[in-house]
PDBQT receptor file of N, H, CA, C and O in Angstrom, charges set to zero:
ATOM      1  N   UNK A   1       4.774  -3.458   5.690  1.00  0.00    +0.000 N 
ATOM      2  CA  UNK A   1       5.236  -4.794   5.394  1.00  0.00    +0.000 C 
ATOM      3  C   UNK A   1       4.414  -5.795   6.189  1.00  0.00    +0.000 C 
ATOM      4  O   UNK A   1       3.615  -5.556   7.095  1.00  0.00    +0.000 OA
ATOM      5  N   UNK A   2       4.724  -6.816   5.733  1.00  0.00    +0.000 N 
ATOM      6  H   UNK A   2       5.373  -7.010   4.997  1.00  0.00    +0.000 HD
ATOM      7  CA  UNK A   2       3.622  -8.228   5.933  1.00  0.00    +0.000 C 
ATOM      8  C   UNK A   2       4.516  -8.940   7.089  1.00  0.00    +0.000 C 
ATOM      9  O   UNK A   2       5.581  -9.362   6.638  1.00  0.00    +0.000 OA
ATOM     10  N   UNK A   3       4.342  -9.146   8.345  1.00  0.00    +0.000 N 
ATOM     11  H   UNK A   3       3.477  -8.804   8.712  1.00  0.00    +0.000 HD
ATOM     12  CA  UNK A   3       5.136 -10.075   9.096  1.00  0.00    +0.000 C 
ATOM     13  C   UNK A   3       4.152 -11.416   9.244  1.00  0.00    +0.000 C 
ATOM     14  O   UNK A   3       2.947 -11.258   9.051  1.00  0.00    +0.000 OA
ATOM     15  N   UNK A   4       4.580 -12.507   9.529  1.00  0.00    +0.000 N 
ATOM     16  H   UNK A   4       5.559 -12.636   9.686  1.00  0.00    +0.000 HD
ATOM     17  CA  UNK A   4       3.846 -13.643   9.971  1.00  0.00    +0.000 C 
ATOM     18  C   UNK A   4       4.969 -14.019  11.159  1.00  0.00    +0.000 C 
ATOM     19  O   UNK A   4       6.181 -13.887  10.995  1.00  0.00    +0.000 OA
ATOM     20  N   UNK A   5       4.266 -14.566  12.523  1.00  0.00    +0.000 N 
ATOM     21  H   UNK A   5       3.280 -14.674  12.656  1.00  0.00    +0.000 HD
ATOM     22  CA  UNK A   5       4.980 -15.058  13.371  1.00  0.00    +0.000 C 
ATOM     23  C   UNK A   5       4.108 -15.947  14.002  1.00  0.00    +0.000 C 
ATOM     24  O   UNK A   5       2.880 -15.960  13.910  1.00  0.00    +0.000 OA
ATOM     25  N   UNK A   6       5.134 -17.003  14.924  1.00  0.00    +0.000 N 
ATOM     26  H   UNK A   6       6.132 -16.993  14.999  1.00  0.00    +0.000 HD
ATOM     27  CA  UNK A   6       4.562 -18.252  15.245  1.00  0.00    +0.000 C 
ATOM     28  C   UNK A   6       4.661 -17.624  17.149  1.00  0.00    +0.000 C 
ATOM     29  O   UNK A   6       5.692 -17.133  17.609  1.00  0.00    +0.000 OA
ATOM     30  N   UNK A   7       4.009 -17.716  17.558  1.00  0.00    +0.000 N 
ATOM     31  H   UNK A   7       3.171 -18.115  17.184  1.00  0.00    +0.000 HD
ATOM     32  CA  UNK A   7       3.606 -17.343  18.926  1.00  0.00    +0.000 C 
ATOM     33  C   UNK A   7       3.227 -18.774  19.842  1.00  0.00    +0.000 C 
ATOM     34  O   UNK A   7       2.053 -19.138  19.910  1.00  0.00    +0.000 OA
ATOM     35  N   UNK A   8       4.117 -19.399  20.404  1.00  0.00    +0.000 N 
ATOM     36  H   UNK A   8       5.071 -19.104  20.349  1.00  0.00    +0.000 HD
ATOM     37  CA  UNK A   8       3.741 -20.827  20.713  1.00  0.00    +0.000 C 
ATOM     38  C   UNK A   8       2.651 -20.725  22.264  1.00  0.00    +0.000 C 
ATOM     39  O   UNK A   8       1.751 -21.518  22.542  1.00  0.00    +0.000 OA
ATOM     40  N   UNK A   9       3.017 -19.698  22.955  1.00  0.00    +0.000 N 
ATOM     41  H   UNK A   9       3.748 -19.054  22.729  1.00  0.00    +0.000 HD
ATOM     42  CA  UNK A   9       1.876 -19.703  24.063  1.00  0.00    +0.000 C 
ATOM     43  C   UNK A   9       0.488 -18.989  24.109  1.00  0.00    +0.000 C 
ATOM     44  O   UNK A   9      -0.252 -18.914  25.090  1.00  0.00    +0.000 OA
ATOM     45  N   UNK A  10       0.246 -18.401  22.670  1.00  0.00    +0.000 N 
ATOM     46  H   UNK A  10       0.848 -18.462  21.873  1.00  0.00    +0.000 HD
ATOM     47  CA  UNK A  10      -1.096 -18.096  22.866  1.00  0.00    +0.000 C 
ATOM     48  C   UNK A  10      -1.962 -19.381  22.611  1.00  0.00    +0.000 C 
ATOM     49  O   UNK A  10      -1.764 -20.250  21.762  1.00  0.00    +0.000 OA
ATOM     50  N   UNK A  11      -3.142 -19.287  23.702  1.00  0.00    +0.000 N 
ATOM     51  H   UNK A  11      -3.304 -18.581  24.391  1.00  0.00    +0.000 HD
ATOM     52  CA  UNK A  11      -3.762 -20.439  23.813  1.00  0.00    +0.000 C 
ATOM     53  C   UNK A  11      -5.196 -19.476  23.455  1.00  0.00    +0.000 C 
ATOM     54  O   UNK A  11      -5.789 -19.926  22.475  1.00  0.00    +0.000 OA
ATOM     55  N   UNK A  12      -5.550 -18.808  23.788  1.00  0.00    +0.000 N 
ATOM     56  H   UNK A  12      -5.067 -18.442  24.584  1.00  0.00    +0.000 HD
ATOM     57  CA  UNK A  12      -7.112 -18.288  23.635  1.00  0.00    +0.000 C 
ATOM     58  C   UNK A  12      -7.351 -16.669  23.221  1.00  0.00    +0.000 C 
ATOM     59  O   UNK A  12      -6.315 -16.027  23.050  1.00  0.00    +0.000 OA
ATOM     60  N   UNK A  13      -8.323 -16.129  23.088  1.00  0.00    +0.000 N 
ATOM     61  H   UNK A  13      -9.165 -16.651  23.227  1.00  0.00    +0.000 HD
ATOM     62  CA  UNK A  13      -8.922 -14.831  22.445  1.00  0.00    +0.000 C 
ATOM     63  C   UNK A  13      -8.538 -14.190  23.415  1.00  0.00    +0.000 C 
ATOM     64  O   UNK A  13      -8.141 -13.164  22.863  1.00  0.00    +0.000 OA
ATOM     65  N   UNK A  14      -8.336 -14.030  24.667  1.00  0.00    +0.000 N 
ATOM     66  H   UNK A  14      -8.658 -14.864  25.115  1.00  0.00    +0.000 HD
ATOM     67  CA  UNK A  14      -7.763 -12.891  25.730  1.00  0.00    +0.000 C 
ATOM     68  C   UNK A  14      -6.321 -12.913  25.221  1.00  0.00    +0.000 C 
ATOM     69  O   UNK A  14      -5.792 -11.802  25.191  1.00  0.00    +0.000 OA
ATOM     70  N   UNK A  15      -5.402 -14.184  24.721  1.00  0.00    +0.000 N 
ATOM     71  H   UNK A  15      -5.832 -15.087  24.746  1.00  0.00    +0.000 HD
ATOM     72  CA  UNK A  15      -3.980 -14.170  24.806  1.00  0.00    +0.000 C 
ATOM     73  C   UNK A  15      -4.207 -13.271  23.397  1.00  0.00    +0.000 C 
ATOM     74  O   UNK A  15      -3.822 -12.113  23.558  1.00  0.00    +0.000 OA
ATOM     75  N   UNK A  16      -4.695 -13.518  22.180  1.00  0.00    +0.000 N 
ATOM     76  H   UNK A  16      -5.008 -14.459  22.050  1.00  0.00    +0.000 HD
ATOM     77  CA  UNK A  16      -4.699 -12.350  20.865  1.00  0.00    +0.000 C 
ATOM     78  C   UNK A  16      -4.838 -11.359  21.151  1.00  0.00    +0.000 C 
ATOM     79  O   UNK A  16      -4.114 -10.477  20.689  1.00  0.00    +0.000 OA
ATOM     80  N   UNK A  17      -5.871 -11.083  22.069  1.00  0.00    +0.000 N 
ATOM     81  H   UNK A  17      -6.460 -11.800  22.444  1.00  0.00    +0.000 HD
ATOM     82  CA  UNK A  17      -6.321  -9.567  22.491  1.00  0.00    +0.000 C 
ATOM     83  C   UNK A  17      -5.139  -8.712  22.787  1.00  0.00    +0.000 C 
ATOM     84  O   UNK A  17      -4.923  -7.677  22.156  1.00  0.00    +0.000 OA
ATOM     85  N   UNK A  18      -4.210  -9.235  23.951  1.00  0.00    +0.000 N 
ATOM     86  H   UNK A  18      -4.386 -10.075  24.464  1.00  0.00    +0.000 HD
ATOM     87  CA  UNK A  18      -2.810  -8.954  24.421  1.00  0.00    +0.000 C 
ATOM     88  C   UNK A  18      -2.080  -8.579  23.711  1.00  0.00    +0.000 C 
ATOM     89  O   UNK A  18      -1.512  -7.490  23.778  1.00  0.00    +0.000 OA
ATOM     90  N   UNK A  19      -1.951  -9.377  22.913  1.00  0.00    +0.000 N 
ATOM     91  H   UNK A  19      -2.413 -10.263  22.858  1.00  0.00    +0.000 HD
ATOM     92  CA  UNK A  19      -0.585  -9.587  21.367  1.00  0.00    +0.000 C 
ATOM     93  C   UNK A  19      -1.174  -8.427  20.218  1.00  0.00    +0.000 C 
ATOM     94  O   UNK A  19      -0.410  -7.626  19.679  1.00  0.00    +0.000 OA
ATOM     95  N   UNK A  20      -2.327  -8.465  19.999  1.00  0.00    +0.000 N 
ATOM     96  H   UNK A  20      -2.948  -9.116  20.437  1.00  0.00    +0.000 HD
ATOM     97  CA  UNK A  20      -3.188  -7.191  19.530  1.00  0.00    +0.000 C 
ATOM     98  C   UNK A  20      -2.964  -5.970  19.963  1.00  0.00    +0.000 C 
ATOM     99  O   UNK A  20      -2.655  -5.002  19.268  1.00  0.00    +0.000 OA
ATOM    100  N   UNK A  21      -3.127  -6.003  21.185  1.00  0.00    +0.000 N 
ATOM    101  H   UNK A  21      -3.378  -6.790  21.750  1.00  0.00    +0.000 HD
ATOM    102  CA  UNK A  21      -2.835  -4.384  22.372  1.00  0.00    +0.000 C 
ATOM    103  C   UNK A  21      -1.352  -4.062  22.241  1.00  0.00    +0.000 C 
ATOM    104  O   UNK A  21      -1.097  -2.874  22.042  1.00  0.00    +0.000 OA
ATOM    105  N   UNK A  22       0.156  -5.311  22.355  1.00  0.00    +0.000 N 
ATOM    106  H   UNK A  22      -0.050  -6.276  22.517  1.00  0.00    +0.000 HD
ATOM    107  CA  UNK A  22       1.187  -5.251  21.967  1.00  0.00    +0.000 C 
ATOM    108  C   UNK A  22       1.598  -4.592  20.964  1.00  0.00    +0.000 C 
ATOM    109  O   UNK A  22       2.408  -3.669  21.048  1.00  0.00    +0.000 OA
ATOM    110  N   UNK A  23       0.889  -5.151  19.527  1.00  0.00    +0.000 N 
ATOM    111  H   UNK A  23       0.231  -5.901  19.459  1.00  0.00    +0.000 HD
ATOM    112  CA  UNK A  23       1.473  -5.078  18.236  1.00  0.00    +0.000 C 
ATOM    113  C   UNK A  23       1.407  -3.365  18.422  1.00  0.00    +0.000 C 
ATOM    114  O   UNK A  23       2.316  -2.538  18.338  1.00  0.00    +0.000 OA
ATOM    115  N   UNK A  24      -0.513  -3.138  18.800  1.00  0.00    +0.000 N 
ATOM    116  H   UNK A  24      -1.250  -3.809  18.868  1.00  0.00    +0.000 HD
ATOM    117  CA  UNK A  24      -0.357  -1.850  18.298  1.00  0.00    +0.000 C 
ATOM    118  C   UNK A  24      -0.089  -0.728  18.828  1.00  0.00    +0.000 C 
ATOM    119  O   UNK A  24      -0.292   0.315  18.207  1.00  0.00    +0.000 OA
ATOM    120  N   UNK A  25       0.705  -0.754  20.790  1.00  0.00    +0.000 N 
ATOM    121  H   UNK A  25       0.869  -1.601  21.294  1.00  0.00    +0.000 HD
ATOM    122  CA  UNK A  25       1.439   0.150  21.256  1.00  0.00    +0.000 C 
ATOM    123  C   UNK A  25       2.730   0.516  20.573  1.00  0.00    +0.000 C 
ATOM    124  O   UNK A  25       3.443   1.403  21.043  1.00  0.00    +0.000 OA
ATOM    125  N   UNK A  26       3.155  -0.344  19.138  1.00  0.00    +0.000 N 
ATOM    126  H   UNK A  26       2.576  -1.065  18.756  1.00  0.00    +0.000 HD
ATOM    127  CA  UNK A  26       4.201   0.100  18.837  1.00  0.00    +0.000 C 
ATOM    128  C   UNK A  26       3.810   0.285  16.966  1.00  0.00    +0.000 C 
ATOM    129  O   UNK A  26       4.602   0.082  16.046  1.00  0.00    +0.000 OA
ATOM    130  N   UNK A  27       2.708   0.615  16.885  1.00  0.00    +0.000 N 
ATOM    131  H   UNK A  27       2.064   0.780  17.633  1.00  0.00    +0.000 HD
ATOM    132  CA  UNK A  27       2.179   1.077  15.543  1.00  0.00    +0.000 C 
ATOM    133  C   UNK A  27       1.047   0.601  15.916  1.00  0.00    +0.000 C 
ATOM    134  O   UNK A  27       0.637  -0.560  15.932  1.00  0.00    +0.000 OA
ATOM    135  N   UNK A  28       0.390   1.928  16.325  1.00  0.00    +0.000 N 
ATOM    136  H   UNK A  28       0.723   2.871  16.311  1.00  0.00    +0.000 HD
ATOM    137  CA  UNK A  28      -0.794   1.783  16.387  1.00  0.00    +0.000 C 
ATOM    138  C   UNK A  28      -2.086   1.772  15.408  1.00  0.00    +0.000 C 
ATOM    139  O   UNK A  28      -3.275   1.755  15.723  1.00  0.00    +0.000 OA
ATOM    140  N   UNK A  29      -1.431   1.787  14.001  1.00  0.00    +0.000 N 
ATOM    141  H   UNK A  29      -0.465   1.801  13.745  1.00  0.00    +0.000 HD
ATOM    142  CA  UNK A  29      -2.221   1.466  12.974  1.00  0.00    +0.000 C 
ATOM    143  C   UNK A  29      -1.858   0.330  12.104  1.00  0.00    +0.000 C 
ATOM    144  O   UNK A  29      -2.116   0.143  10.915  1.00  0.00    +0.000 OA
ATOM    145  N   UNK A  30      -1.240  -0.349  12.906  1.00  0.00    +0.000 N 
ATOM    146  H   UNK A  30      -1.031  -0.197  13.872  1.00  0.00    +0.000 HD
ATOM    147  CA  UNK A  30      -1.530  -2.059  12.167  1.00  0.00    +0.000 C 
ATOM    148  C   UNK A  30      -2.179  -2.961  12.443  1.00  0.00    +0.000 C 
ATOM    149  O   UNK A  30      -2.509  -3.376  13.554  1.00  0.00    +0.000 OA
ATOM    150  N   UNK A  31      -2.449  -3.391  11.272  1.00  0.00    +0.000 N 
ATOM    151  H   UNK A  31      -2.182  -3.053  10.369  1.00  0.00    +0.000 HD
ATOM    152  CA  UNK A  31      -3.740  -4.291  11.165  1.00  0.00    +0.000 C 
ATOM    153  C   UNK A  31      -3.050  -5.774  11.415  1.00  0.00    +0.000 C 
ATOM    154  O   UNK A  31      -2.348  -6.306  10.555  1.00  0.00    +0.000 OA
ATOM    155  N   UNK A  32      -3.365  -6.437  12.829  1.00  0.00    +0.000 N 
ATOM    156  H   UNK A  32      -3.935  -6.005  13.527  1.00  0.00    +0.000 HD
ATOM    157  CA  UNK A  32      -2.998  -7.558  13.170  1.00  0.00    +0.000 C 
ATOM    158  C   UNK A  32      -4.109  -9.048  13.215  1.00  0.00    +0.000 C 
ATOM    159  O   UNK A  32      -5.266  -8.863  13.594  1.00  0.00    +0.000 OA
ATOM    160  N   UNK A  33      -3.772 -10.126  12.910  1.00  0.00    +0.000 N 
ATOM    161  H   UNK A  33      -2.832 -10.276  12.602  1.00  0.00    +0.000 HD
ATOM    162  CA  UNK A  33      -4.498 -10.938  12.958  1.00  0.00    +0.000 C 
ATOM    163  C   UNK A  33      -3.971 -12.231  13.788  1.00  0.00    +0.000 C 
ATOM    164  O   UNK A  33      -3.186 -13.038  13.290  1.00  0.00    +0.000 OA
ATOM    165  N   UNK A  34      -4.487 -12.344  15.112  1.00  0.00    +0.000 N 
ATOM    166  H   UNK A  34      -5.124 -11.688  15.517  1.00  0.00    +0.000 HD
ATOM    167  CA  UNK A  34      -3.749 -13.101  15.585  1.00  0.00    +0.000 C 
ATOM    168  C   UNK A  34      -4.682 -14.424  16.346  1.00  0.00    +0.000 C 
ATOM    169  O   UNK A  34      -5.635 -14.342  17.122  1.00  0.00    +0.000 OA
ATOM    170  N   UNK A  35      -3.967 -15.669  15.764  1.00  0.00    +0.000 N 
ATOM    171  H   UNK A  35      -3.193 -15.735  15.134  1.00  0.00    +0.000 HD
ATOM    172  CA  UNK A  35      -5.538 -17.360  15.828  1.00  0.00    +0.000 C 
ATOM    173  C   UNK A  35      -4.804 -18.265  16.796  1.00  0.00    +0.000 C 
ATOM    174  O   UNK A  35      -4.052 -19.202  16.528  1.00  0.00    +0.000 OA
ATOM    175  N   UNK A  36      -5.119 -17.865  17.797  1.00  0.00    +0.000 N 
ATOM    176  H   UNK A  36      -5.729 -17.103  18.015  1.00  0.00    +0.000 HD
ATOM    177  CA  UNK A  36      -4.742 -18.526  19.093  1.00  0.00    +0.000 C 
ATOM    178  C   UNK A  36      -4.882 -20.426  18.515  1.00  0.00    +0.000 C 
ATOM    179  O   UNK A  36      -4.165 -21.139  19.217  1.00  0.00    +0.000 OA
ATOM    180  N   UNK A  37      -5.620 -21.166  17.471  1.00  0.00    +0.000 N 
ATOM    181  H   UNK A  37      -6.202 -20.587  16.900  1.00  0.00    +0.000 HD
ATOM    182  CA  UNK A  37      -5.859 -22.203  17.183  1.00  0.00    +0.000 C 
ATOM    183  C   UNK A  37      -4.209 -22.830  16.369  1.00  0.00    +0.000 C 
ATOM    184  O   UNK A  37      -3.529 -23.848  16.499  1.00  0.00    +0.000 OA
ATOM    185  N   UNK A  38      -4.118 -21.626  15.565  1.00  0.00    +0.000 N 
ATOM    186  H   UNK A  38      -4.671 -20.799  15.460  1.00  0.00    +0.000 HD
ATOM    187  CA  UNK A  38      -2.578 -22.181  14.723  1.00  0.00    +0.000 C 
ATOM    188  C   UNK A  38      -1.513 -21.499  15.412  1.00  0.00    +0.000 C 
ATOM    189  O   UNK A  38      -0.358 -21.811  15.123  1.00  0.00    +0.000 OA
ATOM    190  N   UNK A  39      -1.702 -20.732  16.166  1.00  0.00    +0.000 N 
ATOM    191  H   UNK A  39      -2.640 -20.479  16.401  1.00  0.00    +0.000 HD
ATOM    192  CA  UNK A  39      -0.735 -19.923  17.271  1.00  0.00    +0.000 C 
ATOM    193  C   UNK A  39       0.095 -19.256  16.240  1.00  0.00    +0.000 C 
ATOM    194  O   UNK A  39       1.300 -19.312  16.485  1.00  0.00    +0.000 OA
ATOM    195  N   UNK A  40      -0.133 -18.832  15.492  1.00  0.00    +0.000 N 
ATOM    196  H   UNK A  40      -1.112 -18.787  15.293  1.00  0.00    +0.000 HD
ATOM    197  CA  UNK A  40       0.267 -18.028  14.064  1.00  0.00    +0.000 C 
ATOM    198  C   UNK A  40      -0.139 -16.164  14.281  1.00  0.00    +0.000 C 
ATOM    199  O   UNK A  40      -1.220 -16.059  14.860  1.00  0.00    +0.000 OA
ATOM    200  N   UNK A  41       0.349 -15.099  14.021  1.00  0.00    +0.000 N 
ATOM    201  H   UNK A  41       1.228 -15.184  13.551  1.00  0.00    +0.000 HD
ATOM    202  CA  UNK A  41      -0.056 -13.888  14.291  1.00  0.00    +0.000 C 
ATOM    203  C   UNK A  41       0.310 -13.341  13.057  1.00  0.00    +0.000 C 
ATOM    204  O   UNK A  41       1.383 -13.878  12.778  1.00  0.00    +0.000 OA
ATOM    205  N   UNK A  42       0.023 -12.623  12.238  1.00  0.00    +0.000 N 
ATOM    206  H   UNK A  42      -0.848 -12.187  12.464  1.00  0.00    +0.000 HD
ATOM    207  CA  UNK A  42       0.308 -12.000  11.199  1.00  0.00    +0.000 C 
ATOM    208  C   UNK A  42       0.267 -10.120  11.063  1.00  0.00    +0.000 C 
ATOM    209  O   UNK A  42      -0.788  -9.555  11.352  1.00  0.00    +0.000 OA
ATOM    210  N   UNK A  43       1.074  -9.570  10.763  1.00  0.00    +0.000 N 
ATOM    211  H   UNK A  43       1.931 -10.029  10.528  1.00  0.00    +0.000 HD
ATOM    212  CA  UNK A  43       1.012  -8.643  11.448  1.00  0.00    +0.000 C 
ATOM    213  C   UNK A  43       1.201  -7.599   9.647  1.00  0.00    +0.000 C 
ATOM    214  O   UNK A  43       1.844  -8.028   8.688  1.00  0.00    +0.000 OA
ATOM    215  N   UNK A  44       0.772  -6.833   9.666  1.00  0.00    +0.000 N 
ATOM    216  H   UNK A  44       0.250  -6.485  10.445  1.00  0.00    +0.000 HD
ATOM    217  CA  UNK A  44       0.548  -5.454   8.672  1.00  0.00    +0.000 C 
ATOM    218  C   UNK A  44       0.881  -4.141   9.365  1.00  0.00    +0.000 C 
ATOM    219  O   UNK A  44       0.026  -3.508   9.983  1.00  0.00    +0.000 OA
ATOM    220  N   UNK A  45       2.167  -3.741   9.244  1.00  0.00    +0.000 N 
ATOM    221  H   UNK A  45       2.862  -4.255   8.742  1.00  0.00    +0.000 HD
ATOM    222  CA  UNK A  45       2.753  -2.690   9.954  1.00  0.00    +0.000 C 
ATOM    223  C   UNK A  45       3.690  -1.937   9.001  1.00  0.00    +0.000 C 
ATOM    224  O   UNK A  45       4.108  -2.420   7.948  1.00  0.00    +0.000 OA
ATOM    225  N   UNK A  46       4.015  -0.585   9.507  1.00  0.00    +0.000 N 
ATOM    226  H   UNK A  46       3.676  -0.192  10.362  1.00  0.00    +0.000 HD
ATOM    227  CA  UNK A  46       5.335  -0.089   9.510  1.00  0.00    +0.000 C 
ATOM    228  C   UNK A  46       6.357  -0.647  10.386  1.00  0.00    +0.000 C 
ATOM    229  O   UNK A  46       7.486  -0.851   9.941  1.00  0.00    +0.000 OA
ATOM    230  N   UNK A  47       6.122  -0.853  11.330  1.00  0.00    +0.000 N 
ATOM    231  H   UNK A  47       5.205  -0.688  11.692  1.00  0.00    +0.000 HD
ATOM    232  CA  UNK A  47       7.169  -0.936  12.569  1.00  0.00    +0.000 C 
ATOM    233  C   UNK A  47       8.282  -2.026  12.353  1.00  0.00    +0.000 C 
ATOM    234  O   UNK A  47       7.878  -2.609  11.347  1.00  0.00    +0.000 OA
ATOM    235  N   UNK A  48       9.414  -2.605  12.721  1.00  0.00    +0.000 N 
ATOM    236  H   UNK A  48       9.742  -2.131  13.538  1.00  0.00    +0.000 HD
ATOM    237  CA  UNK A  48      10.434  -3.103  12.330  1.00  0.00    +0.000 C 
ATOM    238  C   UNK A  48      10.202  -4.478  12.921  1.00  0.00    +0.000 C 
ATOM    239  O   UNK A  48      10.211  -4.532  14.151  1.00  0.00    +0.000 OA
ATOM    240  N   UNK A  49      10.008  -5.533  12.286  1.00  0.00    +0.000 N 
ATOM    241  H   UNK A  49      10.001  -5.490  11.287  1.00  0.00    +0.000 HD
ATOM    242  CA  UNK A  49      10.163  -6.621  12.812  1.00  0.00    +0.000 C 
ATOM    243  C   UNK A  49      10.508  -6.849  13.992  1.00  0.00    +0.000 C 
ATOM    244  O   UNK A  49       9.748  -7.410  14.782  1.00  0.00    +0.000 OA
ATOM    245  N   UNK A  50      11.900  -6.389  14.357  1.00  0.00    +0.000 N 
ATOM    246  H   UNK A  50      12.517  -5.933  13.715  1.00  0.00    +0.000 HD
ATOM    247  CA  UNK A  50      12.376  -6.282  15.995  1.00  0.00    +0.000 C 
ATOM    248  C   UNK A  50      11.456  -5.607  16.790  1.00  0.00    +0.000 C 
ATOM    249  O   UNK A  50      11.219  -6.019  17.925  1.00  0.00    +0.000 OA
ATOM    250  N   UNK A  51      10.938  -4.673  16.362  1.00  0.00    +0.000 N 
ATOM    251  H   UNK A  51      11.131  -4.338  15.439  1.00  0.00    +0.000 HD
ATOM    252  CA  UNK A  51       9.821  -4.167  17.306  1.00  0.00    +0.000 C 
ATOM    253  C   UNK A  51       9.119  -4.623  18.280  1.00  0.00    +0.000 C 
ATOM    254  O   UNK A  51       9.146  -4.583  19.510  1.00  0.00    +0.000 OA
ATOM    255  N   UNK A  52       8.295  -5.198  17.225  1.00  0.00    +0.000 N 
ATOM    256  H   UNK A  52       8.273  -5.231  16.226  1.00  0.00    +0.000 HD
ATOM    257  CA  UNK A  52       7.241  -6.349  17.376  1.00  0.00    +0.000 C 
ATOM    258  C   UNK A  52       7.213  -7.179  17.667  1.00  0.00    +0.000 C 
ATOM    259  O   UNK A  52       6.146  -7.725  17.949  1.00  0.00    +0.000 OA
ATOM    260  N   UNK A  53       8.995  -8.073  17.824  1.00  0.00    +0.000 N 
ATOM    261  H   UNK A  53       9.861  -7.629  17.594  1.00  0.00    +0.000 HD
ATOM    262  CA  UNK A  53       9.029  -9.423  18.681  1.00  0.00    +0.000 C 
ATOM    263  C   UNK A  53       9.522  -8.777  19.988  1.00  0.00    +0.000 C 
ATOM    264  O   UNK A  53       9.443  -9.450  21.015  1.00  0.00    +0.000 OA
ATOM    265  N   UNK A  54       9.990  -7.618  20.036  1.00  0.00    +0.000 N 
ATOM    266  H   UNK A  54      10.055  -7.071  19.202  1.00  0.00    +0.000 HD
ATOM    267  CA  UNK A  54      10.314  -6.811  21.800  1.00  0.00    +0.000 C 
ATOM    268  C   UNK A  54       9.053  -6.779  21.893  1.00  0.00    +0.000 C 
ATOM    269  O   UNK A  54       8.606  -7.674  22.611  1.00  0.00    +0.000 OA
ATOM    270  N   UNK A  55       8.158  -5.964  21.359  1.00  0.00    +0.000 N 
ATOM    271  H   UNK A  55       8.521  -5.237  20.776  1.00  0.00    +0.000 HD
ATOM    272  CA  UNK A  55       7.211  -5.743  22.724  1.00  0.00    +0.000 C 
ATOM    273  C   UNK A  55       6.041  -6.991  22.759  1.00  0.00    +0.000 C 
ATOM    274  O   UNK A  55       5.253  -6.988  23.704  1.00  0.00    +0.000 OA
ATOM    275  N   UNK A  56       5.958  -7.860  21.908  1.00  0.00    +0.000 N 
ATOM    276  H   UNK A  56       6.599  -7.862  21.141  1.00  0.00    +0.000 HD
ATOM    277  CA  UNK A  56       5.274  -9.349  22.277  1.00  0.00    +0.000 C 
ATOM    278  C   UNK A  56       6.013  -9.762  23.309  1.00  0.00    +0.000 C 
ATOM    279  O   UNK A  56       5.420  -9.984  24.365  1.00  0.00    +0.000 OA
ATOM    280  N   UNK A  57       7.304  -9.936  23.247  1.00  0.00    +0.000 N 
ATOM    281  H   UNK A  57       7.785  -9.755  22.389  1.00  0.00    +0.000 HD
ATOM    282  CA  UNK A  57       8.165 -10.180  24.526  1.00  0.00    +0.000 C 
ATOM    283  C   UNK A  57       8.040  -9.545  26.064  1.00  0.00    +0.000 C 
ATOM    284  O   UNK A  57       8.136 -10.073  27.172  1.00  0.00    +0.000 OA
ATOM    285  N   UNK A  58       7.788  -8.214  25.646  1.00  0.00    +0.000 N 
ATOM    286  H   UNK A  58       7.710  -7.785  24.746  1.00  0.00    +0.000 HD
ATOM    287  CA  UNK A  58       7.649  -7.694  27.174  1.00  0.00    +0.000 C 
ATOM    288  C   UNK A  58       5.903  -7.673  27.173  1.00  0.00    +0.000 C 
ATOM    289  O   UNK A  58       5.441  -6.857  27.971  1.00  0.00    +0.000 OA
ATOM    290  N   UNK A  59       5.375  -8.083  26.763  1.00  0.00    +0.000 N 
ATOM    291  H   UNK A  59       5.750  -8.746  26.114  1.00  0.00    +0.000 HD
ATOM    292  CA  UNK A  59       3.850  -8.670  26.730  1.00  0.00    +0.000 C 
ATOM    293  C   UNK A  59       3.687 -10.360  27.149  1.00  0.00    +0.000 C 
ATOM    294  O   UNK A  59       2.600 -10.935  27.085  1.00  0.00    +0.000 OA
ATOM    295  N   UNK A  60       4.784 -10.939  27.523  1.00  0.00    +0.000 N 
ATOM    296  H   UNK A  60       5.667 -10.473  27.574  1.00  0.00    +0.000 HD
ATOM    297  CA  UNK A  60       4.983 -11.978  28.014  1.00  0.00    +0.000 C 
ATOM    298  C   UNK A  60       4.502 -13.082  26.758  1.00  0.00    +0.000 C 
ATOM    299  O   UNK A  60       3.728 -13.971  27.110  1.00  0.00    +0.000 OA
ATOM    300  N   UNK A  61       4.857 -13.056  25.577  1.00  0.00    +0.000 N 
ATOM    301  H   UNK A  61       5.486 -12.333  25.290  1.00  0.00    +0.000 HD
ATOM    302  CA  UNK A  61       4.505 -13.628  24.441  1.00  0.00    +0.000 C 
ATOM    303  C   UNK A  61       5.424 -13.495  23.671  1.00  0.00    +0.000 C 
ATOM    304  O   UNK A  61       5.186 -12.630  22.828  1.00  0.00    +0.000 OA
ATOM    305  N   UNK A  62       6.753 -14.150  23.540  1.00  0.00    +0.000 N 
ATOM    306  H   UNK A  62       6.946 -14.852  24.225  1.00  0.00    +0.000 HD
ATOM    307  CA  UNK A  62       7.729 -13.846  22.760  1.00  0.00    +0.000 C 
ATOM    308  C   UNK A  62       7.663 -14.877  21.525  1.00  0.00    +0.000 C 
ATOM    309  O   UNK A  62       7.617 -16.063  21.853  1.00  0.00    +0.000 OA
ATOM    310  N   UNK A  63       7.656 -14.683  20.608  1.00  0.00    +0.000 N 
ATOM    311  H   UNK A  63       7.693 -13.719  20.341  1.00  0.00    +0.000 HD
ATOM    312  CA  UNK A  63       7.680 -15.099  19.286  1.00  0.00    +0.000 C 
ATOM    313  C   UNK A  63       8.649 -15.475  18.057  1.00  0.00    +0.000 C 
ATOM    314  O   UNK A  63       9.408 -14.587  17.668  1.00  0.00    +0.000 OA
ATOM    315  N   UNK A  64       8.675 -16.529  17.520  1.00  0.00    +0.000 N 
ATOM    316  H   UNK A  64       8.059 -17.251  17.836  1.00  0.00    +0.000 HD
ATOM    317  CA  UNK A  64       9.461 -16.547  16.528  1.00  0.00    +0.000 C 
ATOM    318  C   UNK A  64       9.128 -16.742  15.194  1.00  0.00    +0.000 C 
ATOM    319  O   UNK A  64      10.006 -16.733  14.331  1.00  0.00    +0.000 OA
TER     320      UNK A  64
């Protein structure tokens, strides 16, 4: 499934990188796209929505 989320404190390519390393400790085969410019992350996973806003969260990037 297709998630889109709004991530208001990524500011730069190290903060995606993070949110990247996040997404995919909890499905490590999704394809994430995340633009520190629209602070927008879009995410292509199995994993459960809740997942993915826990561990952005304990990645210090919590999302809505």
């Amino acid at each position: 499934m297709t998630i889109q989320l709004t991530v208001p404190n990524m500011s730069c390519s190290v903060c995606a990188s993070k949110i990247t390393n996040a997404v995919k400790s909890v499905d490590a085969e999704a394809i994430v796209d995340a633009d520190p410019q629209t602070k927008l992350v879009n995410v292509e996973s199995q994993a459960s929505e809740t997942a993915i806003k826990d561990a952005l969260a304990a990645a210090g990037y919590p999302a809505n």
